[in-house]
MARPAZA-477901 format. One record per residue (C-alpha): residue number from 1; x, y, z; chain. Coordinates in Angstrom, 1 decimal, always signed. Layout:
  resi       X       Y       Z  chain
   NUM       X       Y       Z      A
...
END
This chain:
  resi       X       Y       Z  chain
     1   -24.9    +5.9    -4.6      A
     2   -27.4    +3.3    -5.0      A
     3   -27.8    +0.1    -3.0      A
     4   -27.1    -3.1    -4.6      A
     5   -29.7    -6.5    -3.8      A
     6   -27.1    -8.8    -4.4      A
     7   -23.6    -8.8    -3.1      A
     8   -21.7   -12.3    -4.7      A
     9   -18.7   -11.7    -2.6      A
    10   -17.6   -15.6    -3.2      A
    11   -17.2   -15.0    -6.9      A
    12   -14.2   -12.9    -6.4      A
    13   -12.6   -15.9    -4.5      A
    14   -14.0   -18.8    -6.2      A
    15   -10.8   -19.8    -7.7      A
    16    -9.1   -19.8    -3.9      A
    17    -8.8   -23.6    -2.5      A
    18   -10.1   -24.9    +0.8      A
    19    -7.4   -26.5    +2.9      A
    20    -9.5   -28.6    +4.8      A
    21   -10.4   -32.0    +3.9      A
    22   -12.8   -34.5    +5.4      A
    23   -16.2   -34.9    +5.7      A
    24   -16.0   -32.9    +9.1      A
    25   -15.9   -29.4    +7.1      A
    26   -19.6   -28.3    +8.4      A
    27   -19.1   -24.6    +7.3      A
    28   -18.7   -23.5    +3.5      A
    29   -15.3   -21.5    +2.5      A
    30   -17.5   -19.0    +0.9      A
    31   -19.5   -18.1    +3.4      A
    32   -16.5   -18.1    +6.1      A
    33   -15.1   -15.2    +3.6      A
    34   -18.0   -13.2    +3.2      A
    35   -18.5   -13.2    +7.4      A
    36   -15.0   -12.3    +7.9      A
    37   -15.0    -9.7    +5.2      A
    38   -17.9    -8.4    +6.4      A
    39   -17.4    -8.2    +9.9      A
    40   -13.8    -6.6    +9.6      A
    41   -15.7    -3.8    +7.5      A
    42   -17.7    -2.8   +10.3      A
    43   -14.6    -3.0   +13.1      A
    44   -13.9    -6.3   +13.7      A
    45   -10.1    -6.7   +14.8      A
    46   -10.1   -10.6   +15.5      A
    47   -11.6   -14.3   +15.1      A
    48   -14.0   -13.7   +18.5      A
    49   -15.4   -10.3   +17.2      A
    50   -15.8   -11.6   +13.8      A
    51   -17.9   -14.8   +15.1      A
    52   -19.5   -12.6   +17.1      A
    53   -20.6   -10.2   +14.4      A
    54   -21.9   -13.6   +12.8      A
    55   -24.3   -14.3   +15.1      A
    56   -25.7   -10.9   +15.8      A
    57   -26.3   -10.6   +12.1      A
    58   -26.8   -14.3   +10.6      A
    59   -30.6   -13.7    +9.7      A
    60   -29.0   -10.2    +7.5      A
    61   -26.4   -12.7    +5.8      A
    62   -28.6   -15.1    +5.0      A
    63   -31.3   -13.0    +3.3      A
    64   -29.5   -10.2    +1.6      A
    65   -26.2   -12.3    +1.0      A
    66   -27.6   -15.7    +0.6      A
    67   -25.5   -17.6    +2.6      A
    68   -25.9   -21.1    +3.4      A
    69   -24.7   -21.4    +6.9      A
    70   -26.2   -25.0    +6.9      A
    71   -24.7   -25.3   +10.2      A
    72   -24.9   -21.4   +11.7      A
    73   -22.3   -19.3   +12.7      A
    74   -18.6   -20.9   +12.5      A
    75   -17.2   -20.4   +16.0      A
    76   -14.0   -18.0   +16.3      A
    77   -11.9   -21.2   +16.4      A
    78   -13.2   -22.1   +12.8      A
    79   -12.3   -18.8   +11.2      A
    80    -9.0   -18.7   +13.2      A
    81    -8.1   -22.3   +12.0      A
    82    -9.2   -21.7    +8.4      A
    83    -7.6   -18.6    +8.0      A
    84    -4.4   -20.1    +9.4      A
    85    -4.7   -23.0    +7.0      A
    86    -5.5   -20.6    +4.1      A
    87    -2.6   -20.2    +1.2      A
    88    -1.5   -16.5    +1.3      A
    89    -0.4   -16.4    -1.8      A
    90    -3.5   -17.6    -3.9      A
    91    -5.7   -15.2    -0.9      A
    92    -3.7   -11.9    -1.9      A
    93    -3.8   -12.9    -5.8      A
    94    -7.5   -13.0    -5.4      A
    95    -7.6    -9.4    -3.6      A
    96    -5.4    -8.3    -6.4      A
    97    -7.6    -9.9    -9.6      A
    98   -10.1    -7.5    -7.3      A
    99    -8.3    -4.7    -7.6      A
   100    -6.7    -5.1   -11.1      A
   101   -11.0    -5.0   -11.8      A
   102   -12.0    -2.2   -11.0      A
   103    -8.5    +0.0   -10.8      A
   104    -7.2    +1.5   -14.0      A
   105    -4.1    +3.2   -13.6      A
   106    -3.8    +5.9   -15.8      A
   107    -0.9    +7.7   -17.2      A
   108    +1.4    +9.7   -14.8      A
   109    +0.1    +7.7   -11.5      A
   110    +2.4    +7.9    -8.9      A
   111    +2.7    +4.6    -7.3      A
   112    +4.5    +4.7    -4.0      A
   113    +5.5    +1.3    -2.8      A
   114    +6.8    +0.4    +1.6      A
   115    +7.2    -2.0    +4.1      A
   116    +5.0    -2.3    +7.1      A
   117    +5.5    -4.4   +10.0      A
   118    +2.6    -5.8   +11.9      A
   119    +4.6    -5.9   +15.3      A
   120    +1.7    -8.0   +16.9      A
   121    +2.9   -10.7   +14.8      A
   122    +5.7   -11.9   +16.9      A
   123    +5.3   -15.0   +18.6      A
   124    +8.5   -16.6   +20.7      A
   125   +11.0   -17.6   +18.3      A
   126    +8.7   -16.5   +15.2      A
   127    +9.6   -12.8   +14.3      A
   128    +7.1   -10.2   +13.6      A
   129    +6.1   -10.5    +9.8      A
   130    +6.9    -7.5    +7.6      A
   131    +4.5    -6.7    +4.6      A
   132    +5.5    -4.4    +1.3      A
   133    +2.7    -3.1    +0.2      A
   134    +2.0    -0.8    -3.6      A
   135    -0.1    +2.5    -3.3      A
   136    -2.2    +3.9    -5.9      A
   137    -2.8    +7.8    -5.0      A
   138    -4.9    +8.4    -8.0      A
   139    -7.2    +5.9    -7.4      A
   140    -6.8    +5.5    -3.3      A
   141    -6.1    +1.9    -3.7      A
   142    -3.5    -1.1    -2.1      A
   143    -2.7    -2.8    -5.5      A
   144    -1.3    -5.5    -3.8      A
   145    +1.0    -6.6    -1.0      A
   146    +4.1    -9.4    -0.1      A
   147    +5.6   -10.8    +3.0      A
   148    +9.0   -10.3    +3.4      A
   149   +11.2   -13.5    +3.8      A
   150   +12.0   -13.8    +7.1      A
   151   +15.5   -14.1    +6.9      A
   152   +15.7   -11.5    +4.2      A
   153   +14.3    -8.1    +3.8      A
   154   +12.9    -5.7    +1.3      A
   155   +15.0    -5.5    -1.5      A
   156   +13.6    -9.1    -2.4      A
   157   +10.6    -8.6    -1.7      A
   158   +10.2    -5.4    -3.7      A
   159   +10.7    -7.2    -7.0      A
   160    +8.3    -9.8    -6.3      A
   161    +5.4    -7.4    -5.7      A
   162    +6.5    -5.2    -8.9      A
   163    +6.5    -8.7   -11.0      A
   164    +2.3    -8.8    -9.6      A
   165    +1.5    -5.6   -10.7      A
   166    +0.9    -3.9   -14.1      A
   167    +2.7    -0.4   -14.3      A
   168    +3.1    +0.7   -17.4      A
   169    +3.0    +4.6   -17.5      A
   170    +3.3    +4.9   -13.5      A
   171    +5.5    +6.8   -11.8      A
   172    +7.0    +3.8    -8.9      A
   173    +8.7    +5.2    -5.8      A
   174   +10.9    +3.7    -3.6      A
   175   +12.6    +4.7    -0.4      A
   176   +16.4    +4.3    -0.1      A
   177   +16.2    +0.5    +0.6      A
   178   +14.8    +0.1    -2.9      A
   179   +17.8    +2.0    -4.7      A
   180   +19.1    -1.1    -6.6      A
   181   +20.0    -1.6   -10.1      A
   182   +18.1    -4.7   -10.4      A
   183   +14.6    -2.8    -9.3      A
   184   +15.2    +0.1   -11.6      A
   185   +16.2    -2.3   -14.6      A
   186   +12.6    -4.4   -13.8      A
   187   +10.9    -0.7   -14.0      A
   188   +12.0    -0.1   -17.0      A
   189   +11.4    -3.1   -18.3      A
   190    +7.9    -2.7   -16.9      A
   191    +7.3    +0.5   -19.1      A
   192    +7.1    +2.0   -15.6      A
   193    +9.3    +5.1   -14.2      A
   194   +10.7    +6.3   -10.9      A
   195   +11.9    +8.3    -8.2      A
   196   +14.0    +6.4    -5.6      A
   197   +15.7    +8.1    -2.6      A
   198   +19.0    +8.2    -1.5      A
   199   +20.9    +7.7    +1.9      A
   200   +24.6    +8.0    +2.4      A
   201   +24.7    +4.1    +2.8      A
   202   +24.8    +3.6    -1.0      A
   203   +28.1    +4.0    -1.3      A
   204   +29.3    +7.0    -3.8      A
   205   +26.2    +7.6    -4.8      A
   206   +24.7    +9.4    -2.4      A
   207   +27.8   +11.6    -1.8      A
   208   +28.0   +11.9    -5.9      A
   209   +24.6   +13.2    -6.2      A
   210   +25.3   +16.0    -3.4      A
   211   +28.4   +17.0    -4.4      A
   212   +26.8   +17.8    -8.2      A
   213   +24.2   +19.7    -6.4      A
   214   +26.7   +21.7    -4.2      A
   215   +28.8   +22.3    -7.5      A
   216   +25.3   +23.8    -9.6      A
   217   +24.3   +25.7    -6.8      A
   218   +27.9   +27.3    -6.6      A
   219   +28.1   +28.2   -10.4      A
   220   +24.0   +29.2   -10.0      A
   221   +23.2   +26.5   -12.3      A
   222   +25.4   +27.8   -15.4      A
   223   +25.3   +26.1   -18.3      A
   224   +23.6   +23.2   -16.4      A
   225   +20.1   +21.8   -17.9      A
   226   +18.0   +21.9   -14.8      A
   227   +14.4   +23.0   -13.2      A
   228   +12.6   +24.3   -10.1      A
   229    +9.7   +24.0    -8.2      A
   230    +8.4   +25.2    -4.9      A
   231    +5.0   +24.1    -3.2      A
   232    +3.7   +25.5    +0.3      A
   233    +1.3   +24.2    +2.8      A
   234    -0.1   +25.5    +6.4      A
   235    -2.0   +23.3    +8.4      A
   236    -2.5   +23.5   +12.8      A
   237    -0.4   +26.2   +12.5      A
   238    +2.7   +24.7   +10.8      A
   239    +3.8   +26.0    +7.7      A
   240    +6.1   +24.2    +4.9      A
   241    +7.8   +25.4    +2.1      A
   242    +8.9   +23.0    -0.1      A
   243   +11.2   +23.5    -2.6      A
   244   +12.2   +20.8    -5.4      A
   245   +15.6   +21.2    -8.0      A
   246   +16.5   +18.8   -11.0      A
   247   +19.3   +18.0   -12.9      A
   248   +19.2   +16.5   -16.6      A
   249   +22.4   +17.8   -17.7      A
   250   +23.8   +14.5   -19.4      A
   251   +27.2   +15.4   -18.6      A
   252   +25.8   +15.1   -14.7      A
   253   +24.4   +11.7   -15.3      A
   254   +27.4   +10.3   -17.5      A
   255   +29.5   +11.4   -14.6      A
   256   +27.5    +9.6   -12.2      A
   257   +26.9    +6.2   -13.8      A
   258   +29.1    +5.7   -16.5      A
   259   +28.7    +2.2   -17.2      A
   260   +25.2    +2.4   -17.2      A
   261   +24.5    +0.2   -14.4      A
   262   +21.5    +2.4   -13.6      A
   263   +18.4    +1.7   -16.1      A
   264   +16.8    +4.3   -17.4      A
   265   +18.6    +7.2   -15.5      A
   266   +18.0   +10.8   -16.5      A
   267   +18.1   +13.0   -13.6      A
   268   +18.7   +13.7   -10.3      A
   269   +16.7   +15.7    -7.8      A
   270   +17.2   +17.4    -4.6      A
   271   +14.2   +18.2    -1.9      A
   272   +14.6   +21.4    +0.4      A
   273   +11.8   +21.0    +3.3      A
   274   +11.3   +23.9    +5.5      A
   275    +8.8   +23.3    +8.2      A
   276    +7.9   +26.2   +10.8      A
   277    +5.7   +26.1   +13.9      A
   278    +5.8   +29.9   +15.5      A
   279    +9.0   +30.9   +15.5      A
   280   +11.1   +27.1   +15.4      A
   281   +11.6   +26.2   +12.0      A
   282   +13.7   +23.3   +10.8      A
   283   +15.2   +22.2    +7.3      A
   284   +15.7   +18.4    +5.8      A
   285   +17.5   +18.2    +3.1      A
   286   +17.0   +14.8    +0.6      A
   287   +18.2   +13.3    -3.1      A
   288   +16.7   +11.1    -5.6      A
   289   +18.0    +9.2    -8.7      A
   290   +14.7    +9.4   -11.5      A
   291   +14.1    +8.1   -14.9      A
   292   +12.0   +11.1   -15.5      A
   293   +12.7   +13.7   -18.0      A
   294   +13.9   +16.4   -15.8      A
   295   +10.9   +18.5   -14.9      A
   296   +10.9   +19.6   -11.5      A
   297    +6.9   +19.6   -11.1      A
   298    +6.4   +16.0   -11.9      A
   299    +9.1   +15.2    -9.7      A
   300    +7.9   +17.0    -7.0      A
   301    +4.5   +15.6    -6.8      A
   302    +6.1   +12.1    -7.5      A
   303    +8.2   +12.7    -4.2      A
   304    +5.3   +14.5    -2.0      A
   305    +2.9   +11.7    -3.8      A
   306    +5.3    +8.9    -1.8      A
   307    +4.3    +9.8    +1.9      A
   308    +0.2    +9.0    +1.0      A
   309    +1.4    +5.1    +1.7      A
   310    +2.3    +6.2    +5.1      A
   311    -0.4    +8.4    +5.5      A
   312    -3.5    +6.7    +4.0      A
   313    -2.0    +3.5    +4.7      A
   314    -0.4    +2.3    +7.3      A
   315    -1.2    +5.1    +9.8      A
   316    -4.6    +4.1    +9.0      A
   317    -3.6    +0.6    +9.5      A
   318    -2.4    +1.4   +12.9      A
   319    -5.0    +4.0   +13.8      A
   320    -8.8    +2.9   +12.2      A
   321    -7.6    -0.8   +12.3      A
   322    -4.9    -1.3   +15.6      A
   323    -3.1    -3.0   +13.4      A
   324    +0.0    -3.2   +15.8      A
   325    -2.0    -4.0   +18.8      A
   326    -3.6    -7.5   +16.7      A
   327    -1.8   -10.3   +18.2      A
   328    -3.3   -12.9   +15.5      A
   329    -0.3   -15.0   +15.0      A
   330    -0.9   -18.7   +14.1      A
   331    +0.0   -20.5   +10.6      A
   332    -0.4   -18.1    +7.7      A
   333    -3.4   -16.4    +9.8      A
   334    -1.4   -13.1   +10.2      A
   335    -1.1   -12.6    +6.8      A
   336    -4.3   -13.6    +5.8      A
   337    -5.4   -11.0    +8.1      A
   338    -3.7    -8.4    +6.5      A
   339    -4.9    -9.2    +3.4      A
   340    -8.7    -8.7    +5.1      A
   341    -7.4    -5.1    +6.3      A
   342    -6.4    -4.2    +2.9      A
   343    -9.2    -5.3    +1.2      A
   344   -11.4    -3.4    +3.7      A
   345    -9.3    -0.7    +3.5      A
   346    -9.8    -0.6    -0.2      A
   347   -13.9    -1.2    -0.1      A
   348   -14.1    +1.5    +2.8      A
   349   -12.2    +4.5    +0.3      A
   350   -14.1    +3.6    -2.5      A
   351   -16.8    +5.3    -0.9      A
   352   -16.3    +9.1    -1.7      A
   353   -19.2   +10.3    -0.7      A
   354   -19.6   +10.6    +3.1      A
   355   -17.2   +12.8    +4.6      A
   356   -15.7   +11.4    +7.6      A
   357   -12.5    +9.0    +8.1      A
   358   -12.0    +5.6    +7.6      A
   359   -13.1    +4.2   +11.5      A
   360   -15.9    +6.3   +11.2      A
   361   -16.8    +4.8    +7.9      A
   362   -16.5    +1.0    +9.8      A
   363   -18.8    +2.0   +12.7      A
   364   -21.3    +3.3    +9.6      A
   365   -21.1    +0.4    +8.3      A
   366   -21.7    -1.9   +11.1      A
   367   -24.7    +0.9   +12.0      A
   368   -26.3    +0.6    +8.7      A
   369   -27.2    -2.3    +6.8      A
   370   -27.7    -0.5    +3.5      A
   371   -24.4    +1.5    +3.5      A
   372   -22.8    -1.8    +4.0      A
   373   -24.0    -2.8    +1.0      A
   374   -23.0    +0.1    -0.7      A
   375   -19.6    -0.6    +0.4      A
   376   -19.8    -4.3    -0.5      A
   377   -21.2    -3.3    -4.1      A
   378   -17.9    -1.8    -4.8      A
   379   -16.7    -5.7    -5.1      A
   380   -18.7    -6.5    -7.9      A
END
């Protein structure tokens, strides 16, 4: 990997607009970015340790990143104020005109989109703010991310983050909040396809779907256009066996939505996890509705492909970043912040090379000037 000179981080966000107004603004927007990008790279978890990276390394940022700093370090009030005053919404489009750069999402790439909440958020009558972010596990990437409303919830929040995004030829799934025939009709309409759980809250669906399943597996699939998969895994000591059915018989899916309300249907599929540590072993049985063909493969990986957001996301959110435990609160300064962890995030798995997790890679970074600037290289 070789080490870039120069680092233009501004460029990316040269189109974003500086809330403040006055001839009191001492510190440019630019470099207030590249800091706080910077210093949240290499561990920083707040406005105090990001001024404080500032001042430890302003000589660094003004040689190899050319900054101006015609007035130093901004204090941690400046970046807190800033970033509180800072539009969201023009922040994350920037992160994803970023990502959109340098992510081509190819053919067959499973996209899982979830909610998060950052539950340090809350602040007396304001609630904790909930974020729905999109995954892509081919190329180990947050596409993008959008608050949920705070009176309302995913489902409208899912279909403003698939409007961002380009997905033609993905494979989008969703978990049971996101079964609605409004999302799978935008997919479609997106050139994408999906895989969306069920739960018996959806009405007859659910029960539909499980009953069909029950009804196969009594007549051993006769004269019923299906397919199987199974996958196994052992890790610590836990071994799990998973085992994956379909069903494309269009008799099935006529029976299930017969007015078509359900865009692009064309099978159902069923997910048999067996999970054993020593001698305990435990099943969980799950459904999804699917606009793919039929194959249970595809499926499968589609469905196993879902639980990377959770694992190379938001765990890592909560575990290399403490997400949870970050108490920034103030204007649109939460959000903004996790906008900075995502980007971060994104920068720090880029780097495929060193083998060691992602709060490893942010002490390297703040350790090592030039792998820092093989990590910020990755922005240009």
């Amino acid at each position: 990997m070789t080490i870039q000179q120069e680092v233009t981080i501004a460029e990316h966000f040269s189109d974003l607009k500086d809330p403040r107004t006055g001839r009191m603004v001492e510190h440019y927007l630019s470099d207030i970015l590249t800091i706080a990008i910077c210093a949240v790279i290499c561990g920083a978890d707040g406005w105090v340790e990001i001024a404080a990276y500032g001042q430890e390394k302003e000589g660094w940022l003004r040689e190899r990143l050319q900054l101006k700093l015609p007035h130093g370090i901004p204090s941690h009030d400046t970046f807190g104020r800033v970033f509180a005053l800072l539009d969201p919404t023009q922040f994350e489009r920037c992160f994803r005109h970023w990502t959109q750069s340098v992510c081509e999402l190819t053919t067959g790439e499973v996209v899982p989109i979830d909610g998060k909440r950052v539950r340090g958020s809350h602040n007396g009558d304001k609630a904790a703010i909930d974020m729905v972010s999109a995954w892509a596990s081919t190329n180990r990437l947050v596409l993008g991310q959008v608050k949920t409303d705070e009176k309302s919830n995913e489902i409208t929040a899912i279909p403003e983050l698939l409007n961002l995004l380009m997905l033609k030829g993905c494979i989008v799934t969703i978990d049971a909040i996101g079964c609605q025939t409004e999302i799978t009709s935008q997919l479609v309409a997106q050139e994408a396809d999906y895989v969306i759980a069920l739960k018996g809250n959806q009405g007859s669906l659910y029960d539909n779907v499980r009953e069909l399943f029950a009804y196969a597996f009594e007549t051993d699939f006769w004269h019923i256009a299906h397919d199987f998969y199974e996958s196994w895994d052992k890790n610590h000591g836990r071994g799990e066996v998973r085992r994956y059915w379909t069903i494309s018989e269009p008799e099935f899916i006529t029976y299930l939505d017969p007015e078509h309300k359900w865009a692009g249907l064309r099978s159902i599929g069923m997910v048999e996890a067996q999970r054993c540590l020593g001698a305990q072993c435990s099943t969980e049985t799950r459904y999804y509705i699917s606009s793919l063909t039929g194959q249970a493969q595809p499926f499968g990986q589609a469905v196993r492909g879902h639980w990377e957001i959770e694992n190379k996301v938001h765990w890592v959110l909560d575990i290399a970043f403490r997400e949870d435990e970050c108490r920034i609160r103030t204007g649109h300064a939460d959000e903004n912040f996790a906008v900075l962890r995502h980007l971060a995030l994104n920068l720090l798995r880029q780097d495929t090379v060193s083998k060691c997790g992602v709060k490893a890679k942010r002490l390297k970074a703040a350790w090592n000037d030039n792998y820092l600037l093989n990590i910020l290289s990755n922005l240009t």
